[in-house]
C-alpha positions as CSV (number, residue, x, y, z in Angstrom):
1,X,32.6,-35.7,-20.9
2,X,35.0,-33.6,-19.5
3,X,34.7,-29.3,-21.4
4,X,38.6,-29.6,-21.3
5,X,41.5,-30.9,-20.3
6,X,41.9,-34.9,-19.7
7,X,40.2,-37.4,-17.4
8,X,41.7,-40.8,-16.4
9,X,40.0,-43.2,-15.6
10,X,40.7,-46.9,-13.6
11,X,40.4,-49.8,-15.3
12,X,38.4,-50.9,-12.7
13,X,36.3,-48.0,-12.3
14,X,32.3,-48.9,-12.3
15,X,30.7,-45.2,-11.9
16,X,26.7,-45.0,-10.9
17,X,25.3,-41.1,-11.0
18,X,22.7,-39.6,-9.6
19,X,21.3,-36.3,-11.9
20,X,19.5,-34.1,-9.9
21,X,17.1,-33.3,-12.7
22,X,15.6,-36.7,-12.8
23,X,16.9,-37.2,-16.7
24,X,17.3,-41.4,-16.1
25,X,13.6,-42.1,-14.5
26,X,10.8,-43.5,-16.7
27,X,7.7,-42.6,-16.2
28,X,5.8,-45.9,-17.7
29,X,8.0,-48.4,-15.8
30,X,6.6,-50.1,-12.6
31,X,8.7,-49.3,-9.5
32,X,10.0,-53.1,-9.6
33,X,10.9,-53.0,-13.3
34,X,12.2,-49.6,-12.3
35,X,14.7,-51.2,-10.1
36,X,15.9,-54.6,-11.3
37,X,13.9,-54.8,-15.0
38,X,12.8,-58.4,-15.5
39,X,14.2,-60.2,-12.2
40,X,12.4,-60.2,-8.6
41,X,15.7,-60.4,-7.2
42,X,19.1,-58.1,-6.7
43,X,22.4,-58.9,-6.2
44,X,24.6,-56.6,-3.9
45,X,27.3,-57.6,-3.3
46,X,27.5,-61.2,-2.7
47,X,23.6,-60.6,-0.6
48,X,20.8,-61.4,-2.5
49,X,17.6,-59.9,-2.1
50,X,14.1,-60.1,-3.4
51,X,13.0,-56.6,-5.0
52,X,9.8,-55.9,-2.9
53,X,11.8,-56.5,0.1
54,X,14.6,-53.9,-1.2
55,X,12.2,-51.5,-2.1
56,X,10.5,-51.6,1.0
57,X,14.3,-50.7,2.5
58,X,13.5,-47.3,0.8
59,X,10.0,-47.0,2.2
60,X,8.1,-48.4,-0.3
61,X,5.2,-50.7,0.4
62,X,5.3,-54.2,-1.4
63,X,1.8,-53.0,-2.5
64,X,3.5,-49.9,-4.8
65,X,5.7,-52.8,-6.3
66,X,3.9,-52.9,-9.3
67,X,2.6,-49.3,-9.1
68,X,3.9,-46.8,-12.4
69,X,6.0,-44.7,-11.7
70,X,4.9,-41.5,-12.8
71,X,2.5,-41.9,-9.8
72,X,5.0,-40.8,-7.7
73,X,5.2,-37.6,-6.1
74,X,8.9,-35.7,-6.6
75,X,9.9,-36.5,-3.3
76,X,9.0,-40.6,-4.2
77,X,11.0,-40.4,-7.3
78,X,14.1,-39.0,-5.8
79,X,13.7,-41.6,-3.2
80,X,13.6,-44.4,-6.0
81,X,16.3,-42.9,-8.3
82,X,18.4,-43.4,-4.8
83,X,17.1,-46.9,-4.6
84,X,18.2,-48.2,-8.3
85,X,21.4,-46.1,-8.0
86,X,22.4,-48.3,-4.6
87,X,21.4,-51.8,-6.1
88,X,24.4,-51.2,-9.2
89,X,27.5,-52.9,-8.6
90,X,29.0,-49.5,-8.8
91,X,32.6,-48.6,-6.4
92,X,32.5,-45.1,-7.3
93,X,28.7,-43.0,-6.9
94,X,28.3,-39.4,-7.9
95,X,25.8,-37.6,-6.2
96,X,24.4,-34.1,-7.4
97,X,22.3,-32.9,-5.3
98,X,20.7,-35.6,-4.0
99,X,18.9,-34.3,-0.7
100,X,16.8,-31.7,-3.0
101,X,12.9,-32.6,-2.5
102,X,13.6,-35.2,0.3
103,X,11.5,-35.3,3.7
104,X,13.5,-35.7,6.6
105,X,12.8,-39.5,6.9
106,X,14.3,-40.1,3.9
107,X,17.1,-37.9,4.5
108,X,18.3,-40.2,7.3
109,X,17.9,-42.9,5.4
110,X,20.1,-41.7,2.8
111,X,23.0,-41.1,5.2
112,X,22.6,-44.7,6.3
113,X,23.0,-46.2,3.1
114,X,25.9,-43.7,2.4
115,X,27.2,-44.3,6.0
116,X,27.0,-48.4,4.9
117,X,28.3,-47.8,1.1
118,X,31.9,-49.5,0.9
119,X,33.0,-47.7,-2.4
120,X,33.8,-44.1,-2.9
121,X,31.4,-41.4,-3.2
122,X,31.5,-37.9,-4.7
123,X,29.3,-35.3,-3.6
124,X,28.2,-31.9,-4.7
125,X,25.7,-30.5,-2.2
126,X,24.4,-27.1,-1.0
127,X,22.8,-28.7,2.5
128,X,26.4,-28.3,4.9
129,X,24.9,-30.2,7.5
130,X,24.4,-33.2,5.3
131,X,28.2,-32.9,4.0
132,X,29.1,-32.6,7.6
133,X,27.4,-36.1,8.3
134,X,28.5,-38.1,5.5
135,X,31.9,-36.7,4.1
136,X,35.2,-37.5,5.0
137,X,37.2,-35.0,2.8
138,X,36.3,-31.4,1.2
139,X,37.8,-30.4,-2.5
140,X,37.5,-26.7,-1.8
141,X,38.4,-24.4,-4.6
142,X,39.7,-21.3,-4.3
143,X,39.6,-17.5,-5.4
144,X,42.5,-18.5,-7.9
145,X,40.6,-22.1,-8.8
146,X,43.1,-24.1,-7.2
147,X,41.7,-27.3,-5.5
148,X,42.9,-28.0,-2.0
149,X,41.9,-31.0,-0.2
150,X,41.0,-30.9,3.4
151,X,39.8,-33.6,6.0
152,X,36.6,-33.8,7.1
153,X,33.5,-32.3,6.5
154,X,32.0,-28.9,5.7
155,X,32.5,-27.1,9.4
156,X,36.0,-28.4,8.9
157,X,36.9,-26.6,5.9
158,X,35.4,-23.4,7.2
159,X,36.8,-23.6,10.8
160,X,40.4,-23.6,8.5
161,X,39.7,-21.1,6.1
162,X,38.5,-18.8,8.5
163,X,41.6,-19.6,11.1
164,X,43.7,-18.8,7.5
165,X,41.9,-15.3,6.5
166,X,42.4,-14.2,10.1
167,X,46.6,-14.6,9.8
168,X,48.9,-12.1,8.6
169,X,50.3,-13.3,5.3
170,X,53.8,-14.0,7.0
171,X,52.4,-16.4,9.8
172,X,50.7,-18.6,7.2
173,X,52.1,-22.3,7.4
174,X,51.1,-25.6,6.9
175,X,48.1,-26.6,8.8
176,X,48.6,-28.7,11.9
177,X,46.6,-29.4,14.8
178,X,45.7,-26.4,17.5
179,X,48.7,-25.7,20.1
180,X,48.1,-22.9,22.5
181,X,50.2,-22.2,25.5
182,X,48.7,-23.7,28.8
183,X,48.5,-22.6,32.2
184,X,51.5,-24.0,34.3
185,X,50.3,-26.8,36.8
186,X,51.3,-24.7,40.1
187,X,49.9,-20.8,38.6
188,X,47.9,-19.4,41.2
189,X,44.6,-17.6,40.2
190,X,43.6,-14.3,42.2
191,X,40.6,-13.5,43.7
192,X,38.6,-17.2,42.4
193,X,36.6,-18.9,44.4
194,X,37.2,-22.4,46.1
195,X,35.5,-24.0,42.7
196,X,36.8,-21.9,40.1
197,X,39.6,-22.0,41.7
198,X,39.9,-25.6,41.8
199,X,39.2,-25.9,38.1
200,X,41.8,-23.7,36.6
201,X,44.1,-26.2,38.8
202,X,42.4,-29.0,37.1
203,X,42.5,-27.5,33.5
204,X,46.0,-28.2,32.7
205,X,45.8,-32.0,33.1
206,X,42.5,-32.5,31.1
207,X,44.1,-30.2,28.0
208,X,46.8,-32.5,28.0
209,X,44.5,-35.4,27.6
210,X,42.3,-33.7,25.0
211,X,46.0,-32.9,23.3
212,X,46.7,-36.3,23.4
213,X,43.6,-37.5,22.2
214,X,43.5,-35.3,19.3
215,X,46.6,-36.5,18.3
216,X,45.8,-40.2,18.3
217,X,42.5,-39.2,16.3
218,X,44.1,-36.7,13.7
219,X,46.7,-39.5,12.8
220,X,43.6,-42.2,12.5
221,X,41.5,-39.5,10.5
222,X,44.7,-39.2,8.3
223,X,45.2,-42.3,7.0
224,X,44.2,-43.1,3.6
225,X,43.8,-47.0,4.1
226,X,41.0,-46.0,6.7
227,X,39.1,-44.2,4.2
228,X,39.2,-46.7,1.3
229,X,38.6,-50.1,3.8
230,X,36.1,-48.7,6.3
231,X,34.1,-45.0,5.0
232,X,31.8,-45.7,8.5
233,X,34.8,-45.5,10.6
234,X,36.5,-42.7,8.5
235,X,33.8,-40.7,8.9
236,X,33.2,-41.4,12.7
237,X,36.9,-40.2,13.2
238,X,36.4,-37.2,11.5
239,X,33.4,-36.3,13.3
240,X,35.2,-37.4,16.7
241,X,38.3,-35.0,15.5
242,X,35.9,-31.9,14.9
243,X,34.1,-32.3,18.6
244,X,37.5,-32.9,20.0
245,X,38.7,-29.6,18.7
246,X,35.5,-27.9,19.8
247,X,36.0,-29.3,23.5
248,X,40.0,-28.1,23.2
249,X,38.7,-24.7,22.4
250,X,36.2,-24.5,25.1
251,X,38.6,-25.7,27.5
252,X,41.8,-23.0,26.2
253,X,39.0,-20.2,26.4
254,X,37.6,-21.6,29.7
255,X,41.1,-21.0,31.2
256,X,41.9,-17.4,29.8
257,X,38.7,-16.4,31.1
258,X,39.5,-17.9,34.9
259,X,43.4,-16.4,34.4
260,X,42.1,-13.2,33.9
């Protein structure tokens, strides 16, 4: 329940959460009773799927099926918390915290599952790397606790805010993909040699195809009917955009430094 304020919700709306501090596990239940309580079998979706074979998905042997599960380790349990809260016909998932006590086999296997999820999820996570490979969007809140929404993931965010803190408060603008003046096709570079000098030559045609692919991608990553009909793909574009931007840089600092 919300401290203040007012929360609307969709008619539609099936939530699934995921509590860091284990509150929903029980300790007595067998893993299979644990995860689909008194059925074999689980419906996702319209796939239907026998409950040893799900749990064995999440790295469970068929012979732990019937095992209790407070003979789990901490690691184990977060890893079947993760398992029941993925076989709930849920659209909407809320995930706090959910990388803490995980090995790094099962850390990949939770980005696949969230890579593969076709609701929405909402995440709250101190690991940046594992918002940078599963998030499409960043609520950042501010000094003043306004909420801004940004595309993409963590490195993202960052890369704007600290573009933002570096600009004098009258340059500030609305924020819009990176545009830096580019060498002229026919400058001639002093004292280069033959290869360096054929590459500053060469720079001005492959920025304009990293321009133009970074516009293509930044209007893909932008559209909202992307995000809600394919998250895999969202995703993929927004990681495309970030090393897109990272080769645009390399390449506008690769020609200053030849210039000079």
């Amino acid at each position: 329940a919300a401290d203040s304020g007012m929360v609307r919700q969709g008619s539609k709306q099936t939530v699934a959460y995921f509590d860091q501090m284990r509150d929903q596990i029980d300790l007595d239940a067998t893993l299979e009773d644990f995860i689909s309580p008194g059925s074999e079998w689980i419906e996702i979706g319209s796939k239907r799927t026998h409950v040893k074979s799900y749990l064995s998905d999440f790295l469970f042997s068929p012979a732990r099926a019937n095992a209790p599960v407070r003979t789990l380790s901490g690691g184990e349990r977060n890893r079947l918390l993760l398992a029941r809260l993925f076989a709930r016909p849920a659209n909407l998932l809320v995930l706090d915290e959910p990388t803490n006590d995980l090995d790094i086999e099962t850390l990949e296997l939770l980005e696949e599952v969230i890579a593969d999820y076709a609701g929405t999820l909402l995440l709250v996570s101190h690991d940046r790397s594992f918002l940078d490979r599963t998030v499409t969007a960043v609520f950042a809140i501010g000094a003043d606790g306004r909420i801004e929404e940004h595309t993409g993931g963590y490195s993202d965010w960052r890369r704007w805010h600290q573009e933002r803190a570096t600009e004098e408060p009258g340059q500030r603008k609305a924020a819009e993909p990176t545009a830096k003046r580019k060498p002229a096709a026919g400058a001639k570079p002093r004292k280069l040699g033959y290869k360096a000098q054929r590459e500053l030559n060469e720079l001005p045609d492959l920025i304009d195809r990293l321009e133009a692919q970074q516009t293509e991608l930044a209007a893909r990553a932008a559209d909202p009917a992307l995000y809600r009909d394919n998250p895999k793909a969202a995703a993929e574009a927004a990681r495309a955009l970030a090393d897109l931007e990272d080769r645009l840089q390399a390449a506008y600092r690769r020609w200053e430094a030849l210039e000079g």
